[in-house]
C-alpha positions as CSV (number, residue, x, y, z in Angstrom):
1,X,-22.0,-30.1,-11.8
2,X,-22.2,-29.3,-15.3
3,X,-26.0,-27.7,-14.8
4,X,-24.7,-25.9,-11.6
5,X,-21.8,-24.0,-13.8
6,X,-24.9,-23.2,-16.3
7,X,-27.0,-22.0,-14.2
8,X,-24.0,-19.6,-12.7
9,X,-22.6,-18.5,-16.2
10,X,-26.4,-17.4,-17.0
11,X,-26.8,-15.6,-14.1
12,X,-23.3,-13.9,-14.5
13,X,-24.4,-12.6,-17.6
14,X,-28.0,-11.6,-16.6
15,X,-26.3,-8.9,-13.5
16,X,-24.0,-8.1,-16.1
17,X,-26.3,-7.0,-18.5
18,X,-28.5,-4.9,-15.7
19,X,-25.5,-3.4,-14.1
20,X,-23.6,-2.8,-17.6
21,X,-22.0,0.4,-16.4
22,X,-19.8,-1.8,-14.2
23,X,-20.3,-5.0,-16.1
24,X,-18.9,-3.7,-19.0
25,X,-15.2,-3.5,-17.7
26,X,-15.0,-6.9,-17.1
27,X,-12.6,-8.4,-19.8
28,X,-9.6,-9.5,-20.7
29,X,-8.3,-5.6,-20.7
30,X,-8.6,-6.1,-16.6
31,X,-5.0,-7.6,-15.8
32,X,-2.9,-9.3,-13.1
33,X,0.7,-9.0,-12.9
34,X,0.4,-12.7,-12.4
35,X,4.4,-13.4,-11.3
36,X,4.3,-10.4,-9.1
37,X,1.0,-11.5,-7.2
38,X,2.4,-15.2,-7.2
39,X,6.0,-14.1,-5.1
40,X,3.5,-12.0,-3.0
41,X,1.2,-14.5,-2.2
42,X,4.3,-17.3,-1.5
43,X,6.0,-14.3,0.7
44,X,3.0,-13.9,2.3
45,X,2.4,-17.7,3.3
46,X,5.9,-17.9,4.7
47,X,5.0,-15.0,6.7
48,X,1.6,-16.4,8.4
49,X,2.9,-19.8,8.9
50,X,6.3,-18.2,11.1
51,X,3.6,-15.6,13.2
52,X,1.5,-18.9,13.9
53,X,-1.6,-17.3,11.9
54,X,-4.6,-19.4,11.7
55,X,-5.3,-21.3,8.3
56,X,-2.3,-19.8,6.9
57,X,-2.9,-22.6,4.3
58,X,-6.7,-21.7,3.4
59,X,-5.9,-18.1,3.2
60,X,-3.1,-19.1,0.9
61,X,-5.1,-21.2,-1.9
62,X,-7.6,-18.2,-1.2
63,X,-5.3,-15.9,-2.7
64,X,-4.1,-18.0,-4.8
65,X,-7.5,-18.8,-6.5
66,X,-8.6,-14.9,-6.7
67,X,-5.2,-14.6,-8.9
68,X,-5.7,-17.1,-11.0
69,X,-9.2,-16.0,-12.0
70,X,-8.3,-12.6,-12.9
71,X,-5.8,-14.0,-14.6
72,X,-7.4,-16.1,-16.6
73,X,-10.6,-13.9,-16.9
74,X,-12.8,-15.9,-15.3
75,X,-15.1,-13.6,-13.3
76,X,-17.9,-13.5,-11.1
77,X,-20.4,-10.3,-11.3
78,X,-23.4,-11.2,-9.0
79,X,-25.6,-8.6,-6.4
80,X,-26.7,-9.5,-3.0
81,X,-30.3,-10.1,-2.6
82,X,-30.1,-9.3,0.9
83,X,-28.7,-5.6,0.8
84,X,-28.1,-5.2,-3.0
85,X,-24.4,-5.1,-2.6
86,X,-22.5,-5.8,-5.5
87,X,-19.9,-9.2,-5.4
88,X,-17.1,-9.4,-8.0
89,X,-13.3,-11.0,-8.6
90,X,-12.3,-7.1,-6.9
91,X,-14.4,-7.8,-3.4
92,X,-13.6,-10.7,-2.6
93,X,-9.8,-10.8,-3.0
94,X,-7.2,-10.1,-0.4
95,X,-6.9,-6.3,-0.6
96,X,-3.3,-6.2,-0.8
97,X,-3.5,-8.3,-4.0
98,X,-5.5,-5.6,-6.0
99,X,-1.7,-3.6,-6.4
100,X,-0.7,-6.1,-8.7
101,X,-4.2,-5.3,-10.8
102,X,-4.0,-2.8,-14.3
103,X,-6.4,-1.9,-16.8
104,X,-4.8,-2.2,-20.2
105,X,-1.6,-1.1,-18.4
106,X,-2.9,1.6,-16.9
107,X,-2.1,1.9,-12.7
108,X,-5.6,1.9,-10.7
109,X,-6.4,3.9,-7.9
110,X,-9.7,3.6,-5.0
111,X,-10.9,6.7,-4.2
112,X,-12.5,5.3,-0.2
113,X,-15.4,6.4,2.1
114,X,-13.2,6.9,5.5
115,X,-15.4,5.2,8.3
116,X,-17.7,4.9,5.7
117,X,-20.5,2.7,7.7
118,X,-20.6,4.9,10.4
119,X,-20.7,8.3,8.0
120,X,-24.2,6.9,6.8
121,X,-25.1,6.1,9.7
122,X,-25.5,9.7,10.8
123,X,-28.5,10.1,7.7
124,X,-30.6,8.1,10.3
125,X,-30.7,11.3,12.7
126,X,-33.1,12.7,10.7
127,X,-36.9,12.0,11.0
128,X,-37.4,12.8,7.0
129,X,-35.8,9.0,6.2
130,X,-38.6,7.3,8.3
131,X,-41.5,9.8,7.5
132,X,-40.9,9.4,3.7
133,X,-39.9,12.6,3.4
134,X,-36.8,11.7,2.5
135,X,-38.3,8.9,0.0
136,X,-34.6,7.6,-1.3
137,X,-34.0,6.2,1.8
138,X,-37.4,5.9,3.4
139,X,-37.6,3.2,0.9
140,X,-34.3,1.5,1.9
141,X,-35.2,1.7,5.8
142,X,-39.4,0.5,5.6
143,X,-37.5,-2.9,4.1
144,X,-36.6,-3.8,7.7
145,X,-38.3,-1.8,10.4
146,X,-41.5,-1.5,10.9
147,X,-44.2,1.3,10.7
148,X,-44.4,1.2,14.7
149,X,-40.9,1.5,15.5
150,X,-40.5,4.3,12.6
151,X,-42.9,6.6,15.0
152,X,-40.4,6.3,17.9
153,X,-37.8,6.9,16.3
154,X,-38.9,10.0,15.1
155,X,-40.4,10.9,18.4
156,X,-37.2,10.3,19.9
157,X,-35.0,12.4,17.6
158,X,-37.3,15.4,17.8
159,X,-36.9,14.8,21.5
160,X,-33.0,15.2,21.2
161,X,-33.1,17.5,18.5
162,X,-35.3,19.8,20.7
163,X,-33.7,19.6,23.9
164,X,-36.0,18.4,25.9
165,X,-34.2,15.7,27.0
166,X,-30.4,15.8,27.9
167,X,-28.5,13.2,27.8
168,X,-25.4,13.8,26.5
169,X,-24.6,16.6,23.4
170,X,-26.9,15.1,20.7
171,X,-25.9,13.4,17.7
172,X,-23.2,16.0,16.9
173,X,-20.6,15.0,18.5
174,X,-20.5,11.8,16.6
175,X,-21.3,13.4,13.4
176,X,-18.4,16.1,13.8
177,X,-15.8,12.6,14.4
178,X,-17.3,10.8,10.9
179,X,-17.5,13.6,9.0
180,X,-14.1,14.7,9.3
181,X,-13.1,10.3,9.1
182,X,-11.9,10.5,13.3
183,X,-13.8,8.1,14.3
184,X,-12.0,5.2,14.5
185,X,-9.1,7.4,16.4
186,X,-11.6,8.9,18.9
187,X,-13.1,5.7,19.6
188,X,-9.5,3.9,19.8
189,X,-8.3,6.8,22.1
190,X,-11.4,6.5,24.6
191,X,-10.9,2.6,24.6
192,X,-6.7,3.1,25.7
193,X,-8.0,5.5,28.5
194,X,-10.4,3.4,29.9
195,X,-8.8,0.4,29.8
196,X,-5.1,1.3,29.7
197,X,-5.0,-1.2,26.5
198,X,-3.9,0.1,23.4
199,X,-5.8,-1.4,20.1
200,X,-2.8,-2.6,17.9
201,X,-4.3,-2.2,14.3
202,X,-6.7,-0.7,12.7
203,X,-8.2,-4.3,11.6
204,X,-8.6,-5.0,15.5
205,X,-10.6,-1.9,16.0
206,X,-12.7,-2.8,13.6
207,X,-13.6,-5.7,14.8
208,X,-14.5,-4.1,17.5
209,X,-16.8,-1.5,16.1
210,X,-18.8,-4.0,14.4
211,X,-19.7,-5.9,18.0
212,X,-20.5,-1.9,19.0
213,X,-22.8,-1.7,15.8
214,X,-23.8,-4.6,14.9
215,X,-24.4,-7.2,17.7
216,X,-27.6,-7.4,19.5
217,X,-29.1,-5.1,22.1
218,X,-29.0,-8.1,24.7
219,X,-24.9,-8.3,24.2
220,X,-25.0,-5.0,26.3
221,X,-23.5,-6.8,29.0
222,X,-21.4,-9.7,28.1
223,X,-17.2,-9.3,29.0
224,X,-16.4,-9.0,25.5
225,X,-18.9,-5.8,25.2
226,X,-16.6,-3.2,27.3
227,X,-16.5,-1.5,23.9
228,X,-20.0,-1.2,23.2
229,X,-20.4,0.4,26.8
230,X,-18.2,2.8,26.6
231,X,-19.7,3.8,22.8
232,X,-23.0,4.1,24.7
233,X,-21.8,6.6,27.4
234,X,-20.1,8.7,24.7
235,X,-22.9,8.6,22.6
236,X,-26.0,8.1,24.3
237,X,-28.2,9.0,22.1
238,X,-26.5,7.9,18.4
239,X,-26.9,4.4,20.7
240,X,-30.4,5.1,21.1
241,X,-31.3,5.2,17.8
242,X,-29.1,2.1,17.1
243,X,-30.9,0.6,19.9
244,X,-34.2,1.3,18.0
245,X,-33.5,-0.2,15.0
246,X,-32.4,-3.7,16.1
247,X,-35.4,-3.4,18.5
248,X,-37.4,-6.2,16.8
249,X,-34.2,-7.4,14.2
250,X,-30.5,-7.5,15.3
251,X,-29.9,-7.0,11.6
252,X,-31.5,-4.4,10.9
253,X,-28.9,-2.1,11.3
254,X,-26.0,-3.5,9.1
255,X,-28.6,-4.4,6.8
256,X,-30.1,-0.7,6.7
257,X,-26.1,0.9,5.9
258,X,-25.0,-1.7,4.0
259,X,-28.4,-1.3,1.6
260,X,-27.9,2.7,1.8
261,X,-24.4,2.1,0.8
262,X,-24.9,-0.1,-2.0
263,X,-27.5,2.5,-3.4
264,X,-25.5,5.2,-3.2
265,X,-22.3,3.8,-5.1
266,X,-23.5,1.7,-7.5
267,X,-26.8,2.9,-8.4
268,X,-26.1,7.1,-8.1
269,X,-22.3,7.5,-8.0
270,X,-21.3,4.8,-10.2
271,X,-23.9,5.0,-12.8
272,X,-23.6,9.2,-12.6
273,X,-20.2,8.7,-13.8
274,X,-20.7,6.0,-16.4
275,X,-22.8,9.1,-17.9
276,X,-20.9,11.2,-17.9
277,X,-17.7,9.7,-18.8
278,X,-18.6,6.5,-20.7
279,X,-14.9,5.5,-21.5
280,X,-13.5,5.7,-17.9
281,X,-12.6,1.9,-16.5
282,X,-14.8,1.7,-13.3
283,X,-14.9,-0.9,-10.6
284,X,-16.4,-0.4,-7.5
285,X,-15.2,-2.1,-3.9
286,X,-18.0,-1.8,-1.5
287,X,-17.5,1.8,0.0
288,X,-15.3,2.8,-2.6
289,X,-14.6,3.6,-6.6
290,X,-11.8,2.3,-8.3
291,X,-10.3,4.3,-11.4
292,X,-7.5,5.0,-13.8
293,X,-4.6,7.2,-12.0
294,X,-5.6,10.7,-13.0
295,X,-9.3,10.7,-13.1
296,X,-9.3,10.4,-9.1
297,X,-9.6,13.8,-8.4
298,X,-13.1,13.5,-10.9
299,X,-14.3,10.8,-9.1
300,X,-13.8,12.3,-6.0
301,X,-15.9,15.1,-6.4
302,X,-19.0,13.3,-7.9
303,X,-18.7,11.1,-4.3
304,X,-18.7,14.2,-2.4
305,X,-21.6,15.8,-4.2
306,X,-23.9,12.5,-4.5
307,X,-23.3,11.9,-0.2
308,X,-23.4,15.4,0.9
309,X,-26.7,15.3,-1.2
310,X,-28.1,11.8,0.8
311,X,-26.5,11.7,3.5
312,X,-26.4,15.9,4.5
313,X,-22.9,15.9,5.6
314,X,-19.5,15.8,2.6
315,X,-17.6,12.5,3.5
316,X,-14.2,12.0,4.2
317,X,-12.4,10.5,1.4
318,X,-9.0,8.7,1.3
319,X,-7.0,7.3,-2.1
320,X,-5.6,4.0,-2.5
321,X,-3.1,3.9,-5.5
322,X,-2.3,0.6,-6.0
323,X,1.1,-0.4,-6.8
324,X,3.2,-3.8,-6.4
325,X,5.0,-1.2,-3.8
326,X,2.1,-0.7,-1.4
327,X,1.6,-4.7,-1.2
328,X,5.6,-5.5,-0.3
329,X,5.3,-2.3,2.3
330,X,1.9,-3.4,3.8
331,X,3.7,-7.1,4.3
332,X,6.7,-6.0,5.5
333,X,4.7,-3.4,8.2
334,X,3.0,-7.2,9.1
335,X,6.6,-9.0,9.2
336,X,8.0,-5.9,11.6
337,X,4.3,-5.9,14.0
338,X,5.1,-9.9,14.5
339,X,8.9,-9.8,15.2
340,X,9.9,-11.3,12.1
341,X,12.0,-9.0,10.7
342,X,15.4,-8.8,11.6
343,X,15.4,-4.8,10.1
344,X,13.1,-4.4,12.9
């Protein structure tokens, strides 16, 4: 046990040191209002155990645990080996919890990539990522498809992109929805008229995108797949491509967006801004940058110039201000959706 915890705290400090312009924010000066997170996390028990939610319990000690180590500044700091995304005390705590979270007093905010998966997933339209033209994400892609399945991709966007074939309108369709962060609406509005089932949160729909992106080719068919259909009839060929990739790995795509992602934030955005304002607090949450209240508007732009340069297209950007507020109105919103509130 003892060597285990050695062998972690070493490691802790070895990402720390190679990602310092992150790293270095992780101290004592990163705070918890500690009362206010524990009558959250209590209110929010109560609240799972009366709408019947599965291991209401677990998620409880869960929360509990993530509050305590913030609290006590006991963090973890490690990168995935898989995809290079980076794992800290911040991504792996129940979202709603981060409101009660300050840096030397000051509020936080997370400056978000709306839809943000399937925005960098329109940079794989383009044949320059898989001919190494494009050689910041050629290198990113070659990790998990091959040389062979490269060519007919490439073949197959020139195809589209020359309309000699028609299918359906291209990959511009799609791109238009990212782009301006409708995607999620569109596909939740073409889901309610085919079915005549409305999805009831946004956490439900995506769930369902990630069987439309990320399951295998084969699952084409299976019941639970209606939503993976009808991507593919909006989208025929933005599924083609997709279709492609997991061609020899089912993985390959998530792995390809998530990698792409990871670059882009921590090793470009991230670091750009560590440059160029060395004293800023910065934490970074997967597909999004969290920063002092006031220096949003900064962060922003360097996002929307560091994308629009990958990926060819500006992203859609939302902000997330956290305050102890925004936790009590996201549980009461949960209380109201399960009946539980008498208000309601």
């Amino acid at each position: 046990m003892e060597r285990a915890k050695a062998r972690k705290l070493k490691l802790y400090k070895v990402n720390r040191k190679r990602m310092n312009w992150l790293g270095k924010w992780f101290t004592e000066d990163l705070e918890i209002d500690y009362k206010g997170a524990s009558k959250y996390i209590y209110a929010l028990l109560e609240t799972n155990r009366n709408a019947s939610v599965e291991n209401a319990l677990q998620k409880f000690n869960c929360a509990y645990l993530c509050a305590n180590r913030i609290a006590a500044a006991d963090y973890n700091f490690s990168k995935d080996a898989t995809v290079g995304r980076l794992h800290t005390n911040l991504t792996t705590m129940h979202k709603e919890l981060r409101n009660f979270i300050t840096y030397k007093g000051q509020k936080l905010v997370a400056v978000d990539i709306s839809n943000s998966q399937p925005y960098i997933s329109t940079i794989l339209f383009n044949k320059e990522v898989y001919d190494n033209q494009n050689k910041e994400v050629n290198k990113i892609v070659s990790n998990y498809i091959s040389n062979t399945l490269r060519e007919g991709i490439i073949s197959y966007i020139m195809l589209v992109k020359s309309d000699v074939i028609h299918v359906g309108k291209g990959f511009q369709r799609f791109v238009d929805l990212v782009v301006n962060g409708r995607f999620y609406e569109e596909i939740a509005r073409q889901y309610t008229q085919e079915t005549g089932i409305a999805i009831p949160d946004r956490r439900e729909l995506k769930r369902m995108m990630f069987i439309v992106l990320f399951t295998d080719n084969r699952y084409f068919g299976q019941k639970d797949a209606l939503a993976k259909r009808i991507f593919g009839k909006l989208f025929p060929e933005v599924y083609e491509v997709f279709k492609k990739i997991k061609q020899k790995r089912k993985n390959a795509l998530p792995c390809i967006l998530q990698a792409i992602e990871a670059h882009v934030i921590l090793n470009v955005i991230a670091k750009r801004i560590s440059r160029e304002r060395p004293n800023m607090p910065l934490f970074t949450i997967h597909d999004s940058i969290a920063c002092p209240v006031g220096c949003e508007d900064y962060v922003a732009s360097v996002m929307i110039e560091e994308l629009h340069r990958l990926v060819g297209y500006p992203p859609s950007l939302k902000f997330e201000y956290w305050t102890p507020e925004e936790a009590w109105k996201s549980l009461e919103a949960k209380q109201v959706k399960e009946g539980l509130n008498k208000a309601a």
